[in-house]
N, C-alpha and C positions, 0 to 999 in steps of 0.2 A: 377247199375252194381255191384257196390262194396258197401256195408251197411257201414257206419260212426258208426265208435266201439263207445257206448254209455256205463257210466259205468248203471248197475243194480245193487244195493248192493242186496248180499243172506239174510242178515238180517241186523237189524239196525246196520248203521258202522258210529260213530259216527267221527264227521270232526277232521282230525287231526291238531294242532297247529303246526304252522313249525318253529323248532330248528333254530338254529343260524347255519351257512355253517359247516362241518364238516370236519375235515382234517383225510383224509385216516389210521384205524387203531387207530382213539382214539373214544372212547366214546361219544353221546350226551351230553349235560349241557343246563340244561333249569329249573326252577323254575315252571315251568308250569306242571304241572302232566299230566302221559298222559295217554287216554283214558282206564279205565276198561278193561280191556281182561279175557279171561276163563283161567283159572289154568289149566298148563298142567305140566306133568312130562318128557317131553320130549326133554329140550333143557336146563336142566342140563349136565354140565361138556362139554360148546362150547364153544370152542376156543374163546379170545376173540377179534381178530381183525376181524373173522368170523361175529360175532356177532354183531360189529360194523358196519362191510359192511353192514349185513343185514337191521339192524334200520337205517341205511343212507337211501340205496335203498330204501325201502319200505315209509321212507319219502316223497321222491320224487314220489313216485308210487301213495301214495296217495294223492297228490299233484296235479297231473293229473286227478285222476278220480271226485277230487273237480272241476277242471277247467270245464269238461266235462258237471258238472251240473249246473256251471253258464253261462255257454254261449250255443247259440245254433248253435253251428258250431264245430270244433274239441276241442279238450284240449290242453292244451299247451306243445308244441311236444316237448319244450327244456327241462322238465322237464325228459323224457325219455330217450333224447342224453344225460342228464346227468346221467342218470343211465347206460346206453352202456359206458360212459364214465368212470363212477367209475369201474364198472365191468372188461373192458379192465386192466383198471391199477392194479387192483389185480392181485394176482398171478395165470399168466390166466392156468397154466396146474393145479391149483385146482380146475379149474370150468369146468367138461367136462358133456360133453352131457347126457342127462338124457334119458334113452333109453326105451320104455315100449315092451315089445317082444310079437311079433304077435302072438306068443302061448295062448292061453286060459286057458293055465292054471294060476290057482291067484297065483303061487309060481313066475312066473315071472314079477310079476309087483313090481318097482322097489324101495327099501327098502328107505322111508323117516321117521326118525328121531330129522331132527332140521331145520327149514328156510335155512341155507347152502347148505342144498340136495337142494333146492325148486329152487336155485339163477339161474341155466339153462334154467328154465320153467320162469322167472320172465325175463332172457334177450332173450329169445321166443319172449315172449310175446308184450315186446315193441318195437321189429324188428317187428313184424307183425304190431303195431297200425303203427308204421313210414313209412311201406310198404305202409297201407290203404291209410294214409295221401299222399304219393308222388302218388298213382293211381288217387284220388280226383285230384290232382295236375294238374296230365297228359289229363285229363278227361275234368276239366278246359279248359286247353290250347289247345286241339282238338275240341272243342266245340264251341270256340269263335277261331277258323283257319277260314278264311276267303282265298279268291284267292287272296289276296293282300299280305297273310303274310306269303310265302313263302322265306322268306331271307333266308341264310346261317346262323345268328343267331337262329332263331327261330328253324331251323333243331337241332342245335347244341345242343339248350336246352333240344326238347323233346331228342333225342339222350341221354343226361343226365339223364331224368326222366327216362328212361326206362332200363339204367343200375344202376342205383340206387334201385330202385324196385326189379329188378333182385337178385343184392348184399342183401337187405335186408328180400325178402323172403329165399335166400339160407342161411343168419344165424338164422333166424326163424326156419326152418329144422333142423340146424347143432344142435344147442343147444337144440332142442326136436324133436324130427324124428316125432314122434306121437301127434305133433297138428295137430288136422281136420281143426283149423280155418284156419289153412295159407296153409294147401294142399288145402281146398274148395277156398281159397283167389287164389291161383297161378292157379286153375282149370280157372276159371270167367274172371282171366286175359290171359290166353292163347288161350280161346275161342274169345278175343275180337280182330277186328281191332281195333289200336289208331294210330291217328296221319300219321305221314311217312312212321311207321312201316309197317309189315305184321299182320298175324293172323300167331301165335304161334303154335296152337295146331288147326289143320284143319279139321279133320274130327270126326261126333258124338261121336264114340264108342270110339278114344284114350279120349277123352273128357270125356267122362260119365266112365272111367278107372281114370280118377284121383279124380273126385267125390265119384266114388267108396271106392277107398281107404281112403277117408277121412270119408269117414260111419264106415269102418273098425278102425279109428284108434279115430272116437267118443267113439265108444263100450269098446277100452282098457284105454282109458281115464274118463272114467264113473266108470268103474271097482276100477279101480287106486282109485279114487275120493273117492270113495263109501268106500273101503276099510279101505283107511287113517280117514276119520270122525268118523267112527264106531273106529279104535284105539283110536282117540283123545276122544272119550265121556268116554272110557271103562277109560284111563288115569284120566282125569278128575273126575272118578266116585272114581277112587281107591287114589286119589290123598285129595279130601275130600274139607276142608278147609286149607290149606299149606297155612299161612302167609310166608315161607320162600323163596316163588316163586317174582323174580325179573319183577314189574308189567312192564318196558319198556322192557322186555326179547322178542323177535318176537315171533309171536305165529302161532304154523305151521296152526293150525285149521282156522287164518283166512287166511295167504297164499293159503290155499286149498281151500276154499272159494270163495274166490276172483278170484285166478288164474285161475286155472282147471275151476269149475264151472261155476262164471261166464264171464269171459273174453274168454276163448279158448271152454269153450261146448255150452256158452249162456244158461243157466239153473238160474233161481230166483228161492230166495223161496218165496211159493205161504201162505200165513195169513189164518187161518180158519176166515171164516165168521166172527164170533162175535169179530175176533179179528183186524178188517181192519180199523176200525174206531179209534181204540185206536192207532195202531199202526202208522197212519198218523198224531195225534196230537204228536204221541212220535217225531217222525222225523222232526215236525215243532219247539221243543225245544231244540235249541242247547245248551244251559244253564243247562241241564237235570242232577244231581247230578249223581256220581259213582254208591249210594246205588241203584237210581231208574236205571241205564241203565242194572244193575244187575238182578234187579228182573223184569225187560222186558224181558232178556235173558232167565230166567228161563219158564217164559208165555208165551216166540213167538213160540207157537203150530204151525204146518204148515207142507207144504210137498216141496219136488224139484218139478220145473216143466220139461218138458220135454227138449229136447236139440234141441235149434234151431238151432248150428249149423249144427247138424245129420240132423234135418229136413229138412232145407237149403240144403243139401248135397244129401240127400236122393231124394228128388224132383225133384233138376238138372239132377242126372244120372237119374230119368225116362224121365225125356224129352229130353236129350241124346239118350239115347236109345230106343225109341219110334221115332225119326227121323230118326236112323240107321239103324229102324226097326228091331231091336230088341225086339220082345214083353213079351218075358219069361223073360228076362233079365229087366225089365220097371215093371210088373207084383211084382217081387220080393221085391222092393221098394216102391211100390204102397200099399204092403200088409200089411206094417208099419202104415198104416194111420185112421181113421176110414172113408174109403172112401167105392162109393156105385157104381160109374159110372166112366169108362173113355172111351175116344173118339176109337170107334169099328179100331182094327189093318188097315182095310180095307180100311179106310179113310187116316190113314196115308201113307201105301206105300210108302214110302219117300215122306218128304215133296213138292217135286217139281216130280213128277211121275205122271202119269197119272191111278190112281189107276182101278180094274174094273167097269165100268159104265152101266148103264141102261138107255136105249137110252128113251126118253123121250119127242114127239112130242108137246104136250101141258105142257112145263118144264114154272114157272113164271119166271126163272133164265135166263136171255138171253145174249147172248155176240156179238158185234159187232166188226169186228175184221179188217173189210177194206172197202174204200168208193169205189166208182163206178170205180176209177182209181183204186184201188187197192194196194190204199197207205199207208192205217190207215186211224181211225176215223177223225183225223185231219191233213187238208194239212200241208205238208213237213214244208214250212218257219213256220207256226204257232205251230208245233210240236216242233221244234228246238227253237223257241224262247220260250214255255215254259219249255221243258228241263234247257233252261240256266237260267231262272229266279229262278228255285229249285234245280240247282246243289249243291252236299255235299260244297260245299264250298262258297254258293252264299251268300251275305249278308240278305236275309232272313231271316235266320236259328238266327244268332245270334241276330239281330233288333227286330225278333218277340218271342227270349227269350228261343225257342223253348226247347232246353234240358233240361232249370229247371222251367217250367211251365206247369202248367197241362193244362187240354183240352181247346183247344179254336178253335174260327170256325168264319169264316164272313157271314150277312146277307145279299143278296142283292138285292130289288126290280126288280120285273121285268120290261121290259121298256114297257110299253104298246102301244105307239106310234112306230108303225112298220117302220113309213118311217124313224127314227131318227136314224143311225148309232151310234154304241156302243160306249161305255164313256171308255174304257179302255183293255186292252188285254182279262181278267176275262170276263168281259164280252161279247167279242167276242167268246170265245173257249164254253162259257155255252149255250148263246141264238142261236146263228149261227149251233152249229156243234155237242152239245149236249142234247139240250133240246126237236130239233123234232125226238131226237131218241124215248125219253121216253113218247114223245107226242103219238107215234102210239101207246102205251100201253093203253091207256086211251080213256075211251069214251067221255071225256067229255073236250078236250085238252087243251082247255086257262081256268084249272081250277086253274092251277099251280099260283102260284103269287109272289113266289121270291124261291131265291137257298140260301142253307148253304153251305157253302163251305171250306173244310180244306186238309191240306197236309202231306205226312210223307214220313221221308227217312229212311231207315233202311239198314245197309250193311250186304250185302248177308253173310252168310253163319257164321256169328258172333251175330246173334239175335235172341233172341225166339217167332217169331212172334207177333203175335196180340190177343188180350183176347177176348172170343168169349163174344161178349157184344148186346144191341139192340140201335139203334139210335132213341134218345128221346128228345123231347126239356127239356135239362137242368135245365132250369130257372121255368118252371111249375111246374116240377117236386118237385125240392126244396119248391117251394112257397105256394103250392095246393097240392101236393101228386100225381098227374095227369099222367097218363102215355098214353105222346101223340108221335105220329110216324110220319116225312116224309113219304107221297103217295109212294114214290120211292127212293131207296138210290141206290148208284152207284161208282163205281170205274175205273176212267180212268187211266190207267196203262203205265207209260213214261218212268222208264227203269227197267232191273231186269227180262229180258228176259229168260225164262225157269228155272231160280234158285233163281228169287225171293220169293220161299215160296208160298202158290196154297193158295187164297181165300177161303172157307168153308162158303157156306150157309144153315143153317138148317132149314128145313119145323118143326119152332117150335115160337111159338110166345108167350111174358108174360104170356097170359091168357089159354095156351098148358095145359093140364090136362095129358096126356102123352109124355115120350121122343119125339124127333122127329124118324117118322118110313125110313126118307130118308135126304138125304143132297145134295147140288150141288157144286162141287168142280170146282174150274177153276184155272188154272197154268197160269199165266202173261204171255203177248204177247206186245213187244212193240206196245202204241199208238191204244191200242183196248179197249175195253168198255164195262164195264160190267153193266147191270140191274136189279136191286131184289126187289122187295115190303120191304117197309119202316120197316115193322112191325116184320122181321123175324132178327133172334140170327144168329150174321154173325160172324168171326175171320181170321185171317192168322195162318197157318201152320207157326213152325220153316223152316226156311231157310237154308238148308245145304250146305257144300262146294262140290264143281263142280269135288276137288280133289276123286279117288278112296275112296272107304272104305276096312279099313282096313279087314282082314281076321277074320271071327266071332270066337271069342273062349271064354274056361270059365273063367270068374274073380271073385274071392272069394275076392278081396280088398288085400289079401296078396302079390297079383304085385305090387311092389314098382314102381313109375313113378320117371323120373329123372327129377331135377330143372334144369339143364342142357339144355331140350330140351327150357324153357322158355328164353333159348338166343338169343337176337334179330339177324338176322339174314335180308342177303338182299332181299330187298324186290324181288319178280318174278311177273310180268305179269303186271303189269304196276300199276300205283298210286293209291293204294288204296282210295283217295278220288274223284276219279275220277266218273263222273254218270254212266256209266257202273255197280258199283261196290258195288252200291246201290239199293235197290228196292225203286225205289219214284214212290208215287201213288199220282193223285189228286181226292180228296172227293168230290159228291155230292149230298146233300139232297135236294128231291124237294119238295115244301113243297106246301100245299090249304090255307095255311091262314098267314099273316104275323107275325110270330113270335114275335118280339122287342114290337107289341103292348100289352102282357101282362106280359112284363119284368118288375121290379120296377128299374131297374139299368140296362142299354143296357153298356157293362163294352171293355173300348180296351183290346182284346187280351184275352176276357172271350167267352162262349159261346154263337153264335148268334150275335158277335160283329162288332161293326161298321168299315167301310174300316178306318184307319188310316188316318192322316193326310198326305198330300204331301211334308212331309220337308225331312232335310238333314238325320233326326231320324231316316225317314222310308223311304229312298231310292229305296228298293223295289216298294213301290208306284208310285214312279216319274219313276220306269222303266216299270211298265203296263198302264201307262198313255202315254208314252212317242208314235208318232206316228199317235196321237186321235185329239188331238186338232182343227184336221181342219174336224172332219168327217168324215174320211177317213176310211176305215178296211184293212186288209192284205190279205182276203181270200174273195172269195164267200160263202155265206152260206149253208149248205149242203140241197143236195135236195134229195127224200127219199132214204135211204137204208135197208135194211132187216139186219133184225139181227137172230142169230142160236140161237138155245135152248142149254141150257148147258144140259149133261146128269146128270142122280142122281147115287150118289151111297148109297146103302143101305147093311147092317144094318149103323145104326150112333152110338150107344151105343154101351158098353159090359160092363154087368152086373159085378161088382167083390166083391169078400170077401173081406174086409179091415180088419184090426185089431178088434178080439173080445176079448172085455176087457174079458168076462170070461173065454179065454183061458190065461190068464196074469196072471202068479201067484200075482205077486206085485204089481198089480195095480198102473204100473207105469204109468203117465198121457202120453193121446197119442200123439205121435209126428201132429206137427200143419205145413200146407203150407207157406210160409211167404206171406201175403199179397200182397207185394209189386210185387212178381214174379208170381201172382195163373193166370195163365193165363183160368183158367177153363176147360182144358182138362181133367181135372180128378176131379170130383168133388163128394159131399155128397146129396142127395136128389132130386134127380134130378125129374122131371125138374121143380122144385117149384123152388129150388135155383136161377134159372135163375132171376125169376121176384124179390126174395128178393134182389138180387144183386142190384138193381137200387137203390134201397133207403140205400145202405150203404153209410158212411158218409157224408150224407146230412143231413139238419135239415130237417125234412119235418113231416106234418103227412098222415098218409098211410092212403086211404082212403078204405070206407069198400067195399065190392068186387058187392055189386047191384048198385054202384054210376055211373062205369064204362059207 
């Protein structure tokens, strides 16, 4: 939800040796030379307790972004509070806010002459990482909330986390009005439920209104950026060889650098080719003489890359507003990218809508939505007892790792001995009440021979749904290249009733030579059942708030959003951890052949993995067992029911212009999706992309396309 600020140096920044403590207003002292810098003319005749402050802070700054590359978790946050600290205790009305004015014109972007202009932007900057840090915090501690840890402490703390957060984005603002990182940062976190809390910021479009503006205030910060380095070269040029330049003097060229570029726009410089190899042995020698870091400086040919915080920014407000339905407005954002496809308006309709359909009597997509009672797929007590075993707060969640583990799923033979009553709850709810749904599908019924099986909770109206992806066995894939499919995949849908976010299946498979020309959309229905061939590109829609949306109008980024509105606030409508308030689905892939037999590792908690053991570890087990041990089951098993055809809705694509480099004067590199959030709604090549997507980062080799 929130990315862990990672330093990028823009070019080689060689490790700083750390001074002896410094007392406020006197000068370094250290015998240790320090690092080479570029000759500037620019921070003659500064003040020198100015100056002092500056090589303090920046000590410690970089003190930080060293911690950051030796460990792989945050940096060391006290080195920051000591910079908020030194900061404070200076003379705080000579440190005021650094303002960059929404105007376009370059006359108001705001005049920097020495590191002293920069010290607003540098105590920004480490209110933002402390902010990231307390969200990581909060994120932590809602994650591993369990139904047993509701004390009055545990309230009290996240309660703390979450005005801390608050306090620390609002001086992140005070002291730069125009960082995108900490508007896109307070965006992400007012979208979220956490905790006890509420959700902040409720509906798409105020949402994708403060992403907005954080694209607007990349732009003047780029500008800014752009401006000040082109001074500092022109200084530098006209400056020559000045031995008279004090080499520990701060030097604005790498504050700009570092700050703006890359910590608040996320911008590296990118090495020309012939020069990446060189440049990695430079960085593995810390011992590297003055003379040599100098003439590296002069060689690191290269370019800025583009700005992932804009990017970041830029992407959320389309998928903001492409849930709001908003399409012009999604379009806008979209056109920054070099993109080819995104998912056709018509399919969106708000994500939880029932968009126009085409009715479709021979649909493979089929939904079963109540047994012969008329109750759901699954009877009442066996429904309600799986609700409780995946409630947002059941020990599941935390046992099985769930928030900081990637995909995992269980395998589990089928029982072929019909008279033998089921070994566990799992087993009951798959063989009993969902396996002779998907049996009528099949001619050939006891082909099946075991289920994959996995779970997800997502809270409504604070998540970006689900990446349209294809269900594969994992482990061939990586091993063989092999791109094999469950017969049937499936979705039994147990809470998240109308505003869980609508399922998307598209008639488009790996080996699709064209988009899909239809799709079948189905919106959650408690305890009903969805069916699709194994082999088709399925995802979840964003999930939006249940609240109104707001009144449509235009935003050019220069509406200012208030930090104000990120005040927590009592919660309304009851516990946000409660199942209600989640969309939990249970997964199931049905598979013809047993899986684990050509795994090299069947791994706990990997995919296709084994049921867990029965201990105190995995308590969840001992509660789907609990009941069994005499043979006994809780339900009769279902006898046939009929299932509906979902309708389709078609078009599924729309074709768009993305950014054409040759319309770019400056060939600046084009803004990139981050990974981690590409849920594939909007994508470049479609539908090839589809199938490259499985073999990303995996080892595997791709096999040639007549093996298949």
């Amino acid at each position: 939800s929130t990315s862990k600020s990672k330093s990028h140096p823009s070019k080689k920044r060689a490790k700083r040796k750390r001074t002896s403590p410094i007392t406020m207003g006197e000068p370094p002292t250290t015998n240790e030379p320090a690092p080479k810098r570029a000759k500037t003319g620019t921070n003659r005749d500064v003040d020198p307790d100015a100056k002092a402050l500056c090589i303090t802070v920046w000590d410690h700054f970089c003190a930080y972004l060293d911690s950051t590359e030796e460990s792989d978790g945050g940096g060391d946050t006290d080195e920051l509070m000591e910079i908020r600290k030194l900061l404070q205790q200076s003379k705080k009305d000579s440190i005021l806010p650094l303002s960059c004015n929404n105007d376009d014109d370059d006359d108001a972007i705001p005049l920097v002459k020495q590191c002293a202009d920069l010290l607003p932007v540098l105590w920004s900057v480490s209110a933002h990482l402390l902010a990231d840090e307390a969200i990581a915090e909060l994120l932590a501690m809602t994650d591993n909330k369990d139904s047993n840890s509701n004390s009055k402490e545990d309230c009290t703390t996240i309660a703390g986390l979450r005005n801390k957060i608050h306090r620390l984005l609002e001086e992140a603002i005070h002291y730069f009005p125009c960082n995108p990182a900490s508007w896109s940062m307070a965006a992400n976190y007012g979208r979220m439920t956490l905790g006890s809390g509420p959700q902040l910021l409720k509906d798409p479009e105020t949402v994708a209104t403060w992403y907005n503006h954080a694209v607007h205030c990349a732009s003047r910060v780029r500008a800014m950026a752009d401006r000040l380095l082109e001074e500092e070269e022109d200084d530098e040029r006209n400056d020559g060889d000045d031995d008279d330049d004090d080499e520990n003097s701060p030097n604005v060229k790498e504050w700009v650098e570092t700050l703006l570029m890359n910590q608040i726009l996320g911008v590296e410089w990118i090495l020309n080719d012939d020069e990446d190899e060189a440049a990695e042995e430079d960085l593995g020698d810390e011992d590297s003489n003055d003379d040599e870091d100098e003439g590296n400086e002069e060689n690191n040919n290269g370019t800025w890359s583009s700005s992932a915080t804009e990017g970041t920014a830029r992407f959320m407000a389309a998928m903001q507003y492409s849930t709001a339905g908003r399409h012009d407005h999604a379009l806008q954002h979209l056109k920054k990218f070099p993109l080819t496809h995104r998912l056709h308006p018509n399919l969106w309709m708000s994500a939880t809508s029932k968009a126009k359909t085409i009715k479709d009597t021979e649909s493979p997509v089929v939904l079963v939505s109540s047994n012969k009672e008329g109750e759901g797929v699954l009877p009442q007590d066996l429904y309600k007892r799986l609700c409780k075993l995946f409630e947002p707060t059941a020990p599941y969640w935390t046992e099985s790792g769930y928030s900081g583990r990637g995909y995992y799923s269980y395998f589990m033979d089928q029982n072929l001995d019909s008279d033998k009553n089921p070994s566990n709850l799992i087993y009951e709810v798959i063989e009993d009440h969902l396996l002779p749904l998907v049996q009528q599908k099949l001619e050939k019924p006891n082909e099946i021979c075991g289920y994959e099986w996995w779970v997800h909770t997502r809270p409504i109206g604070a998540n970006l749904g689900h990446n349209l992806h294809f269900d594969t066995d994992e482990a061939l894939l990586s091993q063989e290249g092999k791109v094999t499919h469950p017969i049937y995949s499936s979705v039994l849908y147990l809470t998240g009733e109308n505003e869980g976010g609508a399922t998307v299946v598209l008639d488009q498979t790996p080996d699709s030579k064209q988009v899909a020309p239809r799709a079948w959309k189905n919106v959650p229905q408690n305890n009903s059942f969805l069916i699709f061939p194994g082999n088709l590109l399925h995802g979840v829609l964003p999930c939006s708030s249940s609240e109104s949306m707001s009144v449509a109008s235009e935003d050019n980024g220069a509406n200012v959003p208030r930090i104000a509105d990120l005040e927590t606030k009592p919660a309304t409508g009851g516990n946000p951890q409660t199942g209600d308030s989640h969309r939990l689905t249970f997964m199931v892939g049905f598979w013809t052949r047993r899986v684990p037999d050509k795994m090299k590792e069947q791994k706990l908690y990997g995919p296709c993995g084994a049921l867990p053991p029965s201990t105190l570890e995995h308590s969840w087990v001992q509660a789907i067992q609990k009941g069994y041990a005499d043979g006994t089951k809780s339900s009769e098993a279902a006898t046939s029911i009929s299932a509906s055809p979902v309708p389709s809705v078609a078009p599924v694509w729309e074709i768009i212009q993305g950014r054409d480099d040759d319309d770019v004067e400056e060939k600046e590199p084009p803004l990139k999706i981050p990974h981690a959030i590409d849920h594939r709604f909007f994508v470049t090549g479609a539908p090839e992309c589809f199938r490259a997507s499985l073999f990303e980062d995996i080892e595997c080799s791709v096999p040639d396309e007549g093996k298949e």
